[in-house]
C-alpha positions, 0 to 999 in steps of 0.5 A: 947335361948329359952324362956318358959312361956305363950304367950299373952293370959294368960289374968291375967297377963297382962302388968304391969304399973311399971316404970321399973328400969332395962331392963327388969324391975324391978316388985319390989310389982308388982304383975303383974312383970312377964309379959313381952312386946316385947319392954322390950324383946328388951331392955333385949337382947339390954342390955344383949348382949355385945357392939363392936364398938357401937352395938351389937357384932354379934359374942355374940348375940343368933343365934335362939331365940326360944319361947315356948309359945302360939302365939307367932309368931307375926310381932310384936315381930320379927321385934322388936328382928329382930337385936339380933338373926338370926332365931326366931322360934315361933308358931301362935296358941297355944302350946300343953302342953306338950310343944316342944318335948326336947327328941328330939331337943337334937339328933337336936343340935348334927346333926345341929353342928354350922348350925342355919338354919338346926336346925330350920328347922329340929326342926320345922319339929320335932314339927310338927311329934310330934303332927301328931296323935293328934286329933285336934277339939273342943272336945279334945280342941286341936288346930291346931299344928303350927310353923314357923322359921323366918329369921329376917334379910330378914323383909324388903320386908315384913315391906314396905308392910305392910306400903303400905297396912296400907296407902291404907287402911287410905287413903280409910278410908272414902269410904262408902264401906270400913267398909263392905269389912273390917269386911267380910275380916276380919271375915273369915281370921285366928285369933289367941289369942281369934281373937286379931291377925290374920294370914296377908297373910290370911286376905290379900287373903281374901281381894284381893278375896272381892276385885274381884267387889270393893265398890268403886273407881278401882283407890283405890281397885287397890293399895289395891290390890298391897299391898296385892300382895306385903305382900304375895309376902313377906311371900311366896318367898322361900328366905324370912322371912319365913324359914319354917312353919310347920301348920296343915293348911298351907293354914290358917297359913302362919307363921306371925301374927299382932294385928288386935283385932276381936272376930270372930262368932266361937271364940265366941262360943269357949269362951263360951264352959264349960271346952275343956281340960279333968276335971276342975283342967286341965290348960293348955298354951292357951287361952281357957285353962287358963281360962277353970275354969272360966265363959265365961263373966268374960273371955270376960272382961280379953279379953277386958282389954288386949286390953287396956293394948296392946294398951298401949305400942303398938303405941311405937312398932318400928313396929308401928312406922315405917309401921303405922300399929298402926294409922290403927288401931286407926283411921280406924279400931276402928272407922268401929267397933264403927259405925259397931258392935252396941250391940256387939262393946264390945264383938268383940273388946273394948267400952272403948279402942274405947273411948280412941282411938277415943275421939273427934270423935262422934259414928254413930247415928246409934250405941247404944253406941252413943252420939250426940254431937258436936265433939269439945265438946268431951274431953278424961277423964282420971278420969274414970275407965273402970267400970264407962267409960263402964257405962257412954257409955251405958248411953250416948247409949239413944237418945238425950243424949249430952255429957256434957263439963267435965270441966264444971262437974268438977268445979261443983263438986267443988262448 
């Protein structure tokens, strides 16, 4: 099965907020219905593939599930189909435009016969020849060529460490030091999608190397280190969820991404390059090409909403729900940001998911976008829209500024 389209960085389509009425949805007048989450991926095979005995008959399910789109290649996404295929074969970075190279996967399918595991790896080994006399820079806006086939059966080893690694992470989330090491190791591991993702064997080698003289406790730097050990270990072994990656740069990209939102000093400089790809009618797949026509603020805006509209469907990943990555993500990672970035929490990540995410927590005096106010007094107010929540930050960015009770505002205007 392959599945063609745009990957998560085509940012004028993001999910729709219909309530589906089949598995994969029904857009009915949505005119945001082709969008498609990997939870609804699920329940589109989950319903499509026929039942025997109470599951999933494995002699009807898609031995490869192939993905023709940009960044594609994300844990996420694997672990949530891990039990209606055998193999996904995805890519981490953006695919050229010209997609897979299907002259050639044809003369793949006659040799591989009924062998999945030889197809994948001899298609993956195609893409990455296809693309080997292209130059890849900022000039012709071509990204490094990536792809990797995943065997989604053998996710385990890696699924419990990353648990162990996103608990070790909360349970240092009050160490002084934590912030600090986080961002560095952050900022130089590989991102993906305007730095939504990132590669997690590469933010693991930069953790452990950041680890070398830790900021606080040995005891806590210690299970740090083991659970970085652990995720590499995973996606290394010849016998694990990794088949085969083919990347420029297979020091960088180690075939799996997560969610780990950060727009990097370089990604920012890549967002504000005019048009990368030939002349102004040029569109292409990835995130960059997309929106080649239009100004880089309007682009930063559509970034910052896909957070929103990410984060709102990804604490009910079954990713999510069973390594904690998600509460990670809410409660650590979102509160070093809004305490950290100061002027740029907007621009490295999102001032209105940051709210949503930490509504009865007071930003650090430090930030412009704090308020000092007593955390009982902080209340989530759906009423706002994202326009009138970044505004209400800014105002509450002036010293001194209290948030005032919202019930008490609302009775008012009542009266």
């Amino acid at each position: 099965m392959i599945l063609w389209g745009h990957g998560p960085e085509l940012l004028f389509q993001p999910p729709s907020g219909r309530i589906a009425n089949g598995p994969c949805g029904d857009p009915g007048d949505d005119s945001q219905g082709l969008y498609i989450t990997p939870i609804e991926l699920r329940n589109a095979l989950q319903a499509g593939i026929p039942q025997k005995d109470g599951d999933t008959d494995p002699t009807k399910k898609p031995r490869i599930i192939s993905m023709d789109a940009c960044s594609m290649s994300m844990f996420e996404v694997a672990y949530e189909i891990r039990n209606y295929a055998e193999f996904m074969v995805a890519s981490q970075e953006e695919v050229p435009d010209l997609s897979f190279p299907y002259d050639k996967l044809v003369d793949y399918f006659r040799a591989a016969k009924s062998d999945a595991e030889y197809l994948c790896k001899s298609s993956v080994e195609g893409y990455g020849r296809a693309y080997q006399d292209y130059i890849f820079n900022m000039n012709t806006g071509m990204k490094n060529v990536t792809l990797s086939a995943i065997r989604l059966r053998n996710l385990g080893d890696l699924e419990t460490a990353l648990k162990s690694l996103a608990d070790a992470l909360y349970d240092a989330r009050d160490e002084k030091g934590l912030p600090g090491l986080l961002i560095d190791a952050r900022e130089r591991s590989m991102g993906y999608a305007g730095g939504l993702y990132v590669d997690i064997c590469n933010f693991c080698d930069k953790l452990q190397s950041a680890l070398a003289i830790p900021p606080f406790p040995s005891e806590i730097a210690g299970k740090l280190k083991d659970a970085c050990n652990a995720v590499c270990k995973a996606l290394r072994d010849e016998k694990g969820c990794i088949l085969t990656n083919q990347a420029t740069d297979s020091s960088e990209s180690h075939g799996l991404s997560i969610y780990f939102p950060y727009m990097k000093d370089e990604e920012i400089e890549e967002v504000r390059e005019p048009l990368v790809k030939g002349g102004t009618d040029t569109i292409g797949k990835g995130f960059t090409a997309v929106m080649n026509r239009a100004a880089s603020n309007v682009l930063l805006c559509v970034r910052r909403q896909l957070i929103v509209d990410t984060e709102g469907y990804y604490g009910q990943l079954n990713l999510a729900k069973d390594t904690n990555w998600y509460r990670f993500i809410v409660q650590v990672w979102s509160r070093i940001l809004a305490g950290s970035a100061g002027h740029e929490l907007d621009l490295r990540y999102s001032a209105q998911q940051s709210a949503v995410n930490l509504p009865q927590e007071c930003f650090p005096r430090s930030s412009p976008w704090c308020a000092r106010v007593q955390s009982d007094k902080i209340r989530p107010r759906p009423g706002l829209t994202r326009s009138k929540k970044r505004a209400r930050l800014k105002q509450l960015a002036a010293p001194g500024v209290w948030l005032p009770n919202p019930a008490r505002q609302r009775n008012s205007r009542r009266r």
